[in-house]
ROVO-412786 format. One line per 5 residues: for each residue x, y, z of N, C-alpha, C, O, CB. Coordinates in steps of 0.1 Angstrom, whole numbers, plus 5000, padded with zeros to 4 digits. Glycine has a CB too. Layout:
<pts>
X:Y:Z:X:Y:Z:X:Y:Z:X:Y:Z:X:Y:Z; ...
</pts>
This chain:
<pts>
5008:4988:5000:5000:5000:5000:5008:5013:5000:5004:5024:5001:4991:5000:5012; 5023:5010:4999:5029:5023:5003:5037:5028:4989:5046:5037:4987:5039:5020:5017; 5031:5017:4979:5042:5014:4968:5060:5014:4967:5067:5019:4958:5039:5023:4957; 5063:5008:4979:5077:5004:4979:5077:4991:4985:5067:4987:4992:5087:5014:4986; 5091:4983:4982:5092:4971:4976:5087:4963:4991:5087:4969:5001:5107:4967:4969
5085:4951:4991:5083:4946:5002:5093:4941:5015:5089:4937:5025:5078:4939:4997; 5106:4943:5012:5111:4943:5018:5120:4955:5028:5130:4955:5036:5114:4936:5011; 5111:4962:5023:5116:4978:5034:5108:4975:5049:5098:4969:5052:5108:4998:5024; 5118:4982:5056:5107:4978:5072:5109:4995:5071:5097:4998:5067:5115:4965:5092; 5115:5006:5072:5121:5019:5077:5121:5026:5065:5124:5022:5054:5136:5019:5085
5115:5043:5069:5117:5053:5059:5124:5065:5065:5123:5072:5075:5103:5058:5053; 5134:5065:5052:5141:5078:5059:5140:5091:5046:5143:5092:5035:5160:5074:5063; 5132:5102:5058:5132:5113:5048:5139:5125:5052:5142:5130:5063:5119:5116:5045; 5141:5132:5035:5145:5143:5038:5136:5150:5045:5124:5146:5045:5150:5148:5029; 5140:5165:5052:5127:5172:5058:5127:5182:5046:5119:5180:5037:5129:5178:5075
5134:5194:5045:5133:5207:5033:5126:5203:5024:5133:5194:5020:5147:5212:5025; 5114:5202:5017:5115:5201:5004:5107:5186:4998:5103:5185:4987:5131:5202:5001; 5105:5174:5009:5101:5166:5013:5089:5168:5018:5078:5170:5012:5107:5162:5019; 5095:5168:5034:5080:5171:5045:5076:5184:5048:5066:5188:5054:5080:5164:5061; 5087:5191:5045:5080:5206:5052:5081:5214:5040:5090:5209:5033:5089:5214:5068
5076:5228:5034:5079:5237:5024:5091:5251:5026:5092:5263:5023:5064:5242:5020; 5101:5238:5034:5109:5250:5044:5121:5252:5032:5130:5261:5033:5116:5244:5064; 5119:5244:5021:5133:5246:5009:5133:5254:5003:5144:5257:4998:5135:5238:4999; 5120:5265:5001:5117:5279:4996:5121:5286:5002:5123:5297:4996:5107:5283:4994; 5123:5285:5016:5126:5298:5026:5145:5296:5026:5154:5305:5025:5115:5294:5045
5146:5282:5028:5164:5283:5026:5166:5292:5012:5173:5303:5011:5171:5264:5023; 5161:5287:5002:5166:5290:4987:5165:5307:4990:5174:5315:4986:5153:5282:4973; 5155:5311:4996:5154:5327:4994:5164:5335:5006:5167:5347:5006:5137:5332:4997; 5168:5328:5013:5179:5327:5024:5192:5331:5021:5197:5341:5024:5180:5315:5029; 5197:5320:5015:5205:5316:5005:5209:5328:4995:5219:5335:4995:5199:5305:4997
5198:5329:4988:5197:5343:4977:5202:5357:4983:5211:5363:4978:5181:5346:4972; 5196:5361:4991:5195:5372:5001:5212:5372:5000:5219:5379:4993:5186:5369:5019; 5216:5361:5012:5233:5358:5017:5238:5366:5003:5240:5377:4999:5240:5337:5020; 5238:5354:4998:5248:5353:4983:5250:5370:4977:5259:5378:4976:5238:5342:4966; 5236:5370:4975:5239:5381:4966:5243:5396:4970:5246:5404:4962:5227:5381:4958
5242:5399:4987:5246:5406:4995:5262:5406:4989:5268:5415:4983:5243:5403:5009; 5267:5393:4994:5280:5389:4996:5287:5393:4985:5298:5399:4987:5283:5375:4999; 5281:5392:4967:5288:5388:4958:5284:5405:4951:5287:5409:4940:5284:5372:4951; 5278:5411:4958:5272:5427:4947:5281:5437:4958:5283:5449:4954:5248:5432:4946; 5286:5432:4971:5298:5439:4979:5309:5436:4972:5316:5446:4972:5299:5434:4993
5316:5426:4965:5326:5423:4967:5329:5418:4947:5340:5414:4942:5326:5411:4981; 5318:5421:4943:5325:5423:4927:5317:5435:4921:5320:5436:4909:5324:5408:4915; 5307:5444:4926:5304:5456:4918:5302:5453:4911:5298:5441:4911:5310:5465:4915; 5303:5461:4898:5294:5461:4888:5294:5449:4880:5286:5447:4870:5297:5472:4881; 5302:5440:4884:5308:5428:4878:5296:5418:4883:5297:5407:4879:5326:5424:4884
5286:5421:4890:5279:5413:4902:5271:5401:4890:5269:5403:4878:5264:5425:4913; 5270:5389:4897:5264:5378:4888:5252:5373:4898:5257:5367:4908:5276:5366:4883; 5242:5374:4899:5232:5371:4907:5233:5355:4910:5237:5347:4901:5219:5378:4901; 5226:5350:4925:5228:5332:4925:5211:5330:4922:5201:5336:4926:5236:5323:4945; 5213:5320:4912:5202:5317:4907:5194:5305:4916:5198:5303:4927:5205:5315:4894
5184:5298:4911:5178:5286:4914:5190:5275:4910:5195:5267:4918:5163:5284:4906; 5193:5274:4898:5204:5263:4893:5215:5264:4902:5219:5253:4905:5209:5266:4878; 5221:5276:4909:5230:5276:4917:5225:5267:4928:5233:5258:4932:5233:5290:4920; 5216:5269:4933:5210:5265:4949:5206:5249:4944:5209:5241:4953:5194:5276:4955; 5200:5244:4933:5203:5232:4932:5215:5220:4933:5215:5208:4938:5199:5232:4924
5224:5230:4927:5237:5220:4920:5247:5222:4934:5254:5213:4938:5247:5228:4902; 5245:5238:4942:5262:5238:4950:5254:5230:4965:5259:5222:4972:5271:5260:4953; 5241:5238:4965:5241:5242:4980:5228:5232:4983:5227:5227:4995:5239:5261:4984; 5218:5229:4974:5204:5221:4983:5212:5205:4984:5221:5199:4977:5184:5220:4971; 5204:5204:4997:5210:5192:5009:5221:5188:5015:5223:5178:5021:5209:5181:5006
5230:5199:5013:5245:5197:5017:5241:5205:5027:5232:5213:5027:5258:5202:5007; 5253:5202:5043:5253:5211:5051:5263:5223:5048:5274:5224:5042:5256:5204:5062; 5253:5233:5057:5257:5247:5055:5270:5250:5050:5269:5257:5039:5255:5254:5067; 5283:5249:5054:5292:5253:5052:5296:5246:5037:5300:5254:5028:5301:5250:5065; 5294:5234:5033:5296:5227:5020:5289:5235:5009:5294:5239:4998:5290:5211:5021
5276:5237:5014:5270:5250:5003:5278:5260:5000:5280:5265:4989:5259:5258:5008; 5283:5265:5014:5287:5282:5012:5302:5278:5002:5305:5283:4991:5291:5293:5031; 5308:5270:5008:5326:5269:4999:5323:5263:4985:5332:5265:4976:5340:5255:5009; 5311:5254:4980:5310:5244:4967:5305:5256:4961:5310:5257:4950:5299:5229:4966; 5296:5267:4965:5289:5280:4956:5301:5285:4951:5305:5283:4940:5280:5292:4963
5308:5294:4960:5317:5298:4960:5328:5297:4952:5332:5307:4946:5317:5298:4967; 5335:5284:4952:5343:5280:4946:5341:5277:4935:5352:5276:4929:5348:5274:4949; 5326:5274:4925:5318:5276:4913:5322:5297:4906:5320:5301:4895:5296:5272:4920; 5326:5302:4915:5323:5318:4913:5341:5322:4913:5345:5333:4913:5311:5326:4929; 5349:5308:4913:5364:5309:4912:5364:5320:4930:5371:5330:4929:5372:5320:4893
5359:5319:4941:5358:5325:4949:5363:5317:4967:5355:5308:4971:5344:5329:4945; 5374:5320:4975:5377:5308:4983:5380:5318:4997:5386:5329:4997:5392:5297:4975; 5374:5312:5008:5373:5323:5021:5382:5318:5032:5393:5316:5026:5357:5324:5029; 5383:5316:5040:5390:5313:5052:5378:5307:5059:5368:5313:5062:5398:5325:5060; 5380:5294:5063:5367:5284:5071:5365:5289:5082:5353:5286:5086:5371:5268:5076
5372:5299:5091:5364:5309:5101:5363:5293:5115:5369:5283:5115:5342:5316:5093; 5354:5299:5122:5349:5291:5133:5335:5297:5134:5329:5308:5132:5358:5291:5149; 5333:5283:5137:5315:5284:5141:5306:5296:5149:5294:5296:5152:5311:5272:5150; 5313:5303:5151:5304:5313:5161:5311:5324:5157:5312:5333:5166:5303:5312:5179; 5317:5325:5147:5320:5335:5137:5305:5344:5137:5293:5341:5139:5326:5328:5121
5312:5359:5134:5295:5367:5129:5290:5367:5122:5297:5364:5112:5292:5379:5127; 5275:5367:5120:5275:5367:5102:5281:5378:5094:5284:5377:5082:5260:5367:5097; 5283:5387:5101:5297:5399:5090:5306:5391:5089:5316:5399:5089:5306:5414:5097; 5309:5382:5088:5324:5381:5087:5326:5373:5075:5317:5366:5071:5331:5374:5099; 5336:5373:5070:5343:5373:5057:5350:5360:5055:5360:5359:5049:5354:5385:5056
5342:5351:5060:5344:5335:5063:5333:5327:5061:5321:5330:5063:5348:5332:5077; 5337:5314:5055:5328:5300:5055:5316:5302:5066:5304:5305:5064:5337:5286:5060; 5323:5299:5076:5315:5304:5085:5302:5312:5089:5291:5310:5092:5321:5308:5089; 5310:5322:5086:5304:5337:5086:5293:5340:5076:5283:5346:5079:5314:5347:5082; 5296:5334:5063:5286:5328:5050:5277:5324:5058:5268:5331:5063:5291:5315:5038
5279:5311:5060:5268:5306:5063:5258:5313:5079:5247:5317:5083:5274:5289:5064; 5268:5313:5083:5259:5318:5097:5251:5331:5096:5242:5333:5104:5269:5321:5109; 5255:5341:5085:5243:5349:5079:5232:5343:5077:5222:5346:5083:5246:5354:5068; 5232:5329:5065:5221:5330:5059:5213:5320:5071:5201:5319:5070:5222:5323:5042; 5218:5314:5081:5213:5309:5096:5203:5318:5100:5193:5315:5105:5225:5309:5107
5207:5329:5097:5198:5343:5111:5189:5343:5100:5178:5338:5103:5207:5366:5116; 5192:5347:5087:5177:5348:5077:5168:5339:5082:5159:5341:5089:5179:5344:5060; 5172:5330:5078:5162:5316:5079:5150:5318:5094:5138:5319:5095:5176:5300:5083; 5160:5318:5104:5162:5313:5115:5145:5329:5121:5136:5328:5129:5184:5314:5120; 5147:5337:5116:5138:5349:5117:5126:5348:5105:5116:5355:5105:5147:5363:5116
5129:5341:5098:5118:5338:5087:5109:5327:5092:5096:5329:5092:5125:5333:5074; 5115:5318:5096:5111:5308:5105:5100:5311:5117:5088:5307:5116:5124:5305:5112; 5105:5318:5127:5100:5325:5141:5091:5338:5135:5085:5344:5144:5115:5332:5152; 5089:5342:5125:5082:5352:5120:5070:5347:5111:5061:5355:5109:5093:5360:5113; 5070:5338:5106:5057:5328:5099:5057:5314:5100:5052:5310:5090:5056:5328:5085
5061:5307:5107:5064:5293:5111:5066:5286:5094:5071:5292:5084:5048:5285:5121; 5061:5274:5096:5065:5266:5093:5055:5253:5083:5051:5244:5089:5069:5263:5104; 5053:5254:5068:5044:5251:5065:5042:5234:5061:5050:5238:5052:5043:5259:5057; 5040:5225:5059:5043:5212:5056:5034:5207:5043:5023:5212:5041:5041:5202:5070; 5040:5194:5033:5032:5193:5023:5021:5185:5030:5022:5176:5039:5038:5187:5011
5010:5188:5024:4998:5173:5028:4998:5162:5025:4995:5152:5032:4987:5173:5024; 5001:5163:5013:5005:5149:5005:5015:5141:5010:5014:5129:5007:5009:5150:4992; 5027:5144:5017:5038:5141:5023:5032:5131:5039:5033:5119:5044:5046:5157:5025; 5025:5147:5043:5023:5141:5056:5012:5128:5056:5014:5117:5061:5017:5153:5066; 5005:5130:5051:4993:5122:5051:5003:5108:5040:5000:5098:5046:4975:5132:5042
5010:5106:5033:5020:5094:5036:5028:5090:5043:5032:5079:5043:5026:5091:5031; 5034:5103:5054:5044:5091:5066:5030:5091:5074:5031:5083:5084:5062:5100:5078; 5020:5095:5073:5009:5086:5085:5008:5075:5081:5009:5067:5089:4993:5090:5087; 5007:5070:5067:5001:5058:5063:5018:5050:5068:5017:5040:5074:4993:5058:5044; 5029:5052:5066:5041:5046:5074:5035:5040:5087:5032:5029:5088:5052:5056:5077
5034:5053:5099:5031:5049:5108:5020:5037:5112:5022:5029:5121:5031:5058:5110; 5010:5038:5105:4998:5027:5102:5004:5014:5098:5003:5003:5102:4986:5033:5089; 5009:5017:5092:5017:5005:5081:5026:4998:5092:5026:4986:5090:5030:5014:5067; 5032:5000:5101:5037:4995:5112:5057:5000:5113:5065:4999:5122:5031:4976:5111; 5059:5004:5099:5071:5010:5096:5076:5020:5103:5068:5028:5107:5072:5014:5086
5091:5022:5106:5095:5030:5114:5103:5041:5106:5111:5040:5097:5101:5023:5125; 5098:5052:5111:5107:5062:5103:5115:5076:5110:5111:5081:5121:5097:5066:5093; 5124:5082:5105:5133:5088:5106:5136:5107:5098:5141:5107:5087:5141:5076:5102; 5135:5112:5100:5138:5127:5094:5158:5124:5092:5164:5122:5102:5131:5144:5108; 5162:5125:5083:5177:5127:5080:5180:5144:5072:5177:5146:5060:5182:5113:5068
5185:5152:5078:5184:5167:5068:5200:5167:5070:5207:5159:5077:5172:5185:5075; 5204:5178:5062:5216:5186:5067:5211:5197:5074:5220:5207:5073:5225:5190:5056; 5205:5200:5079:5196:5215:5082:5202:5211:5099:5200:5200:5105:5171:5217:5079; 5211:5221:5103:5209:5220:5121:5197:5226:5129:5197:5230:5140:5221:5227:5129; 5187:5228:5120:5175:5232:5126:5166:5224:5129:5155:5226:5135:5170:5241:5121
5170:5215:5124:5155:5202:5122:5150:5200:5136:5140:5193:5135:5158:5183:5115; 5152:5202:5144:5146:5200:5163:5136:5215:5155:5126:5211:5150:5164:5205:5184; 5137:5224:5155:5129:5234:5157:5118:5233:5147:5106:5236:5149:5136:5247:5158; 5126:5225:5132:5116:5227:5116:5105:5215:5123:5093:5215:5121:5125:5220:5096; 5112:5206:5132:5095:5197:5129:5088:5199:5141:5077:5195:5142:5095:5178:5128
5095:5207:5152:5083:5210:5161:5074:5220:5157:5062:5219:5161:5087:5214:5172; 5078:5230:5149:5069:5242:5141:5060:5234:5135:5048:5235:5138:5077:5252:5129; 5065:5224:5126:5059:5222:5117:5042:5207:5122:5033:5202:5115:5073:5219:5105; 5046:5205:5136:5038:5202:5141:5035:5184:5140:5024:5179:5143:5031:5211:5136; 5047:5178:5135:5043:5161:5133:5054:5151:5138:5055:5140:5132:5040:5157:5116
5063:5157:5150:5068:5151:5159:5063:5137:5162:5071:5128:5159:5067:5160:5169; 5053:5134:5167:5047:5126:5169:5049:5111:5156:5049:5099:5160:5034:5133:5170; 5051:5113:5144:5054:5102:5130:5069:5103:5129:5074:5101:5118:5046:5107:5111; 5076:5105:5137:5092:5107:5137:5096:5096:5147:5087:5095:5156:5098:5124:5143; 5105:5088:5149:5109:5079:5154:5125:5084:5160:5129:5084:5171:5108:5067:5145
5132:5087:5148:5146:5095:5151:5149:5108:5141:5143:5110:5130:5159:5083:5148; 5156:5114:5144:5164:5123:5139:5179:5125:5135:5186:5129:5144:5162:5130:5146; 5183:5124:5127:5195:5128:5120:5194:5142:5113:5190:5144:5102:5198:5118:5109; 5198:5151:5120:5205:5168:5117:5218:5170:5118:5226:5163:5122:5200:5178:5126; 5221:5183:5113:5232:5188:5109:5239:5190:5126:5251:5193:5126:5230:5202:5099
5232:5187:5138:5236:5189:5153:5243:5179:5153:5256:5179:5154:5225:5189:5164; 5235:5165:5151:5236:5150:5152:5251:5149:5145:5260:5143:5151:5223:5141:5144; 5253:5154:5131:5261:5152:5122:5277:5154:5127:5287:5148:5127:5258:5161:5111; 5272:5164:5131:5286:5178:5138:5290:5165:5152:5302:5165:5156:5275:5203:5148; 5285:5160:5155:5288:5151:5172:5293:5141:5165:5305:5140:5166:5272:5146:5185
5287:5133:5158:5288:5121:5153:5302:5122:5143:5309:5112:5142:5274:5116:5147; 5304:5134:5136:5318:5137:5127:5308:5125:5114:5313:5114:5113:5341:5130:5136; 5300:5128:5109:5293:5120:5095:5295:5134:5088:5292:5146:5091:5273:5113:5096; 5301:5127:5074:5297:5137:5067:5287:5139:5056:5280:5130:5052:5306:5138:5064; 5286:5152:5053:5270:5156:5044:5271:5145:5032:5279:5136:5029:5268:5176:5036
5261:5149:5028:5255:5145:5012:5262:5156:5005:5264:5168:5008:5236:5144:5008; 5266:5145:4992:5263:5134:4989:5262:5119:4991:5256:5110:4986:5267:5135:4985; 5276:5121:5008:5281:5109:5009:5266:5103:5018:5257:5110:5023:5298:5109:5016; 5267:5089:5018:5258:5083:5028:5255:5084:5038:5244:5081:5043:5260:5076:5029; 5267:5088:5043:5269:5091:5062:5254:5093:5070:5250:5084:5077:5277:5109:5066
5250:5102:5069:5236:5107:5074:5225:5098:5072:5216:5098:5080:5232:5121:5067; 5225:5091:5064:5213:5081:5058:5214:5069:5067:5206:5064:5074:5216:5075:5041; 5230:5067:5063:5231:5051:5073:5229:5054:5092:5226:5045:5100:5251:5041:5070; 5231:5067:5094:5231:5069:5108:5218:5066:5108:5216:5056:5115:5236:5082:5114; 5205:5073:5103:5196:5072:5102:5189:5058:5104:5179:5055:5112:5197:5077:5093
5195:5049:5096:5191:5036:5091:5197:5027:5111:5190:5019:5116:5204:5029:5072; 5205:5031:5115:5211:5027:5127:5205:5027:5135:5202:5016:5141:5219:5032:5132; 5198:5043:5138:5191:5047:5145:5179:5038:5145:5172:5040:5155:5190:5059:5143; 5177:5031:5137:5161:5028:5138:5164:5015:5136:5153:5010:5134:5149:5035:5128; 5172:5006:5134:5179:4996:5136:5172:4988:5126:5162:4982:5129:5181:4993:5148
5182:4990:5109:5179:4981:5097:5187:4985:5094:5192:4996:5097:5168:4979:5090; 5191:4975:5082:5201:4977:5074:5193:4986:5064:5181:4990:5065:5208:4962:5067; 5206:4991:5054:5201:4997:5043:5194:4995:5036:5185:5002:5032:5206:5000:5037; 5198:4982:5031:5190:4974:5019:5172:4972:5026:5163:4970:5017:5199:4955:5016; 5169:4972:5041:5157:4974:5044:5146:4989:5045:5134:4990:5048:5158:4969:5054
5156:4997:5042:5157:5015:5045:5152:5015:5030:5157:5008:5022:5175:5026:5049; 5142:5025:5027:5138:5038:5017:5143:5048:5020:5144:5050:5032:5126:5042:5015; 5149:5061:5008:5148:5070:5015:5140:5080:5006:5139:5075:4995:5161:5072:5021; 5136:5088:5006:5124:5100:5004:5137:5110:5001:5144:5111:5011:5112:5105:5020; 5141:5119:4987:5142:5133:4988:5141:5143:4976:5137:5139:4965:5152:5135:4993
5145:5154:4978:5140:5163:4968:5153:5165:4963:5151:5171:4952:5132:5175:4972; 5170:5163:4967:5176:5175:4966:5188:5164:4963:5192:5154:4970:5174:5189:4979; 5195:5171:4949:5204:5159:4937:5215:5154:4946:5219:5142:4943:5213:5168:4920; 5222:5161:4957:5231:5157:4965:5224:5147:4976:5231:5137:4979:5237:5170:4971; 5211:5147:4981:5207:5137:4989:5200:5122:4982:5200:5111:4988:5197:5144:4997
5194:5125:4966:5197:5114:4958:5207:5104:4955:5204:5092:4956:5196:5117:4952; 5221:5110:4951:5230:5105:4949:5237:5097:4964:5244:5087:4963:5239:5115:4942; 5230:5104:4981:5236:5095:4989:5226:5080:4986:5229:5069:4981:5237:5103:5006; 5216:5084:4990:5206:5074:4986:5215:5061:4979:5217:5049:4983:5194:5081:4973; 5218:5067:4971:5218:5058:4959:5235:5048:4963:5237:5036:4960:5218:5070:4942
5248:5059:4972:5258:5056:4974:5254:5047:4988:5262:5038:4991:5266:5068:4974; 5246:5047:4994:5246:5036:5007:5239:5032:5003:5230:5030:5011:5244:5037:5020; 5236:5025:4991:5232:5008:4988:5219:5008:4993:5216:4996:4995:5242:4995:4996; 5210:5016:4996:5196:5018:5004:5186:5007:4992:5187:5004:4980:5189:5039:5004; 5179:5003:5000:5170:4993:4992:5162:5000:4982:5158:4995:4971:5160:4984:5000
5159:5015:4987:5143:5022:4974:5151:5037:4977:5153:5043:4988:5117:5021:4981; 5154:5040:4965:5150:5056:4968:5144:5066:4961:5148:5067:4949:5159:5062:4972; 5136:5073:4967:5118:5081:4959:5126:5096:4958:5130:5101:4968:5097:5082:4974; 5126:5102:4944:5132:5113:4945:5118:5123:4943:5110:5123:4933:5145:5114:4936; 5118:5130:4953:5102:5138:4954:5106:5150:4938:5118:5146:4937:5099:5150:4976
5105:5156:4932:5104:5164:4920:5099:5181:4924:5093:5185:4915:5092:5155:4911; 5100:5189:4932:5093:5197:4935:5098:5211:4926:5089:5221:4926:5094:5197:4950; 5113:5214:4916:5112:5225:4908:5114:5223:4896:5119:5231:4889:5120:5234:4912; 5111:5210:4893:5110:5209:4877:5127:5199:4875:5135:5203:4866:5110:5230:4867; 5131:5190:4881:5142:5185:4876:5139:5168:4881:5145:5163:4891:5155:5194:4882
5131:5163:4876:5129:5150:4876:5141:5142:4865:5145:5131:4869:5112:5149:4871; 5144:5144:4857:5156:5134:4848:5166:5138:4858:5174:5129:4858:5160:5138:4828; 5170:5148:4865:5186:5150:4866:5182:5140:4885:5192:5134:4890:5193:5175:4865; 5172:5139:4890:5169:5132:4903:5172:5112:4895:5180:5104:4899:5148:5139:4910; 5164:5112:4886:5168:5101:4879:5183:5095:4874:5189:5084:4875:5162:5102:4869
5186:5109:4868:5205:5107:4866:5210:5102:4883:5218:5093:4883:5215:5128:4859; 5208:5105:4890:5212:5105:4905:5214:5093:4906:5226:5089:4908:5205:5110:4916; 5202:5084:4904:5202:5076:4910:5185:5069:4914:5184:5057:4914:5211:5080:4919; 5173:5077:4917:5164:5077:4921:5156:5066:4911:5156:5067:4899:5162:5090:4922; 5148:5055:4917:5145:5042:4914:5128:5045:4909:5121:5038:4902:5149:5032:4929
5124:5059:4917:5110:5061:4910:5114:5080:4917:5122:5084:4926:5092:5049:4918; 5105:5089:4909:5104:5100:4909:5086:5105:4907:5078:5104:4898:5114:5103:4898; 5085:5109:4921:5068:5117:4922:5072:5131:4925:5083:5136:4929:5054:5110:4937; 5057:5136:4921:5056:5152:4926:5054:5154:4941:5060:5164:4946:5043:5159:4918; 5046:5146:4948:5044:5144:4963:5044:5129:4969:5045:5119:4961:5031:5150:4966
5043:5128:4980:5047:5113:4982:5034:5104:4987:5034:5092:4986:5060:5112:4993; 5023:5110:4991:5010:5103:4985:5006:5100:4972:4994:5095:4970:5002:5108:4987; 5014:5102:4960:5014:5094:4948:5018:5081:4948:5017:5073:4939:5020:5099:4938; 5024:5078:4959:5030:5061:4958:5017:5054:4969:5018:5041:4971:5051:5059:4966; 5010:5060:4974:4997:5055:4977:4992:5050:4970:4988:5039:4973:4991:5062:4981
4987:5055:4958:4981:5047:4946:4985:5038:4938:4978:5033:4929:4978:5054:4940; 4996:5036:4940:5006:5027:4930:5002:5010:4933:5000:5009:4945:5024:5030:4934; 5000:5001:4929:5008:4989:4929:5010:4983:4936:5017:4973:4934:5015:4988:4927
</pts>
């Protein structure tokens, strides 16, 4: 009933872009940062960061991997800073920990919106007797799913908090997925994982995971397929109806 294979017991999903509509608010986040950063520091020369930017450098990678992979796309290379760097500051760091406060007040200023179609399929998980898991690079995910109100269909958590303790690294690589898969105790090959975003496909696909559903949300369904992605929907109550 869930249209994945029978041998999955556990789902692991992304949250951004997946379960919550919080990947619009990064992406405009993101934009804000960037283009502050890059219309200070080349004038008239300025090249604005697009949607294709935020696909290819920065969606599902943790923060800092975004800010240096953009960057270094723009022939552009900072000093990695430390974590409690300002967001003025003229560092990896500092990059990112700007577009942190955007977010982070965008967030606290209109919460937090979730798909329906999404949610109303990790219920049917939960019904289903399957255990499941949120895996993001986001170190916000404690706050994105309590906003967002469905704590309760979460079993574990893997965030960019978890990540940083544990020394896993982001997506592409697997790291985050299999912790995930640990956490809730199955192998991969019994794990799905759910995402939207070409760097969390390709981990999918690099830890050997038994299914993985690449959700489709800005128009790039072949390049989620190039990844790796074994089926591709617009929301994830379409695999409700399946087969």
């Amino acid at each position: 009933m869930l249209g994945l294979p029978d041998t999955i017991r556990a789902c692991l999903f992304d949250l951004d872009g997946v379960l919550t509509q919080t990947a619009k608010v990064h992406q405009a986040a993101w934009k804000s940062t960037f283009d502050e950063f890059l219309r200070q520091r080349d004038g008239a020369r300025f090249a604005e960061f697009t949607p294709a930017d935020y696909n290819e450098y920065v969606d599902g990678k943790p923060r800092r991997d975004g800010v240096r992979d953009f960057l270094a796309s723009r022939d552009i290379s900072l000093p990695e800073g430390d974590p409690d760097d300002p967001p003025d500051a003229e560092t990896v760091a500092g990059v990112g920990n700007r577009k942190n406060e955007l977010l982070l007040r965008e967030i606290d200023e209109h919460g937090v919106d979730s798909y329906a179609g999404s949610l109303r399929y990790a219920r049917a998980v939960r019904d289903a007797g399957l255990s499941a898991a949120v895996v993001t690079a986001s170190a916000n995910g404690e706050q994105v799913i309590a906003a967002a109100g469905f704590a309760e269909l979460i079993t574990a958590r893997i965030d960019g908090v978890v990540a940083a303790e544990q020394n896993l690294r982001g997506k592409p690589a697997p790291d985050t997925f299999l912790a995930g898969a640990r956490a809730l105790n199955v192998s991969p090959a019994e794990a799905a994982v759910f995402e939207d975003a070409l760097a969390g496909v390709a981990a999918g696909r690099a830890g050997a995971f038994g299914y993985v559903v690449g959700v489709d949300r800005v128009g790039q369904r072949a390049a989620l397929e190039q990844r790796g992605a074994d089926v591709v929907v617009d929301d994830l109550d379409e695999l409700l109806d399946r087969e």
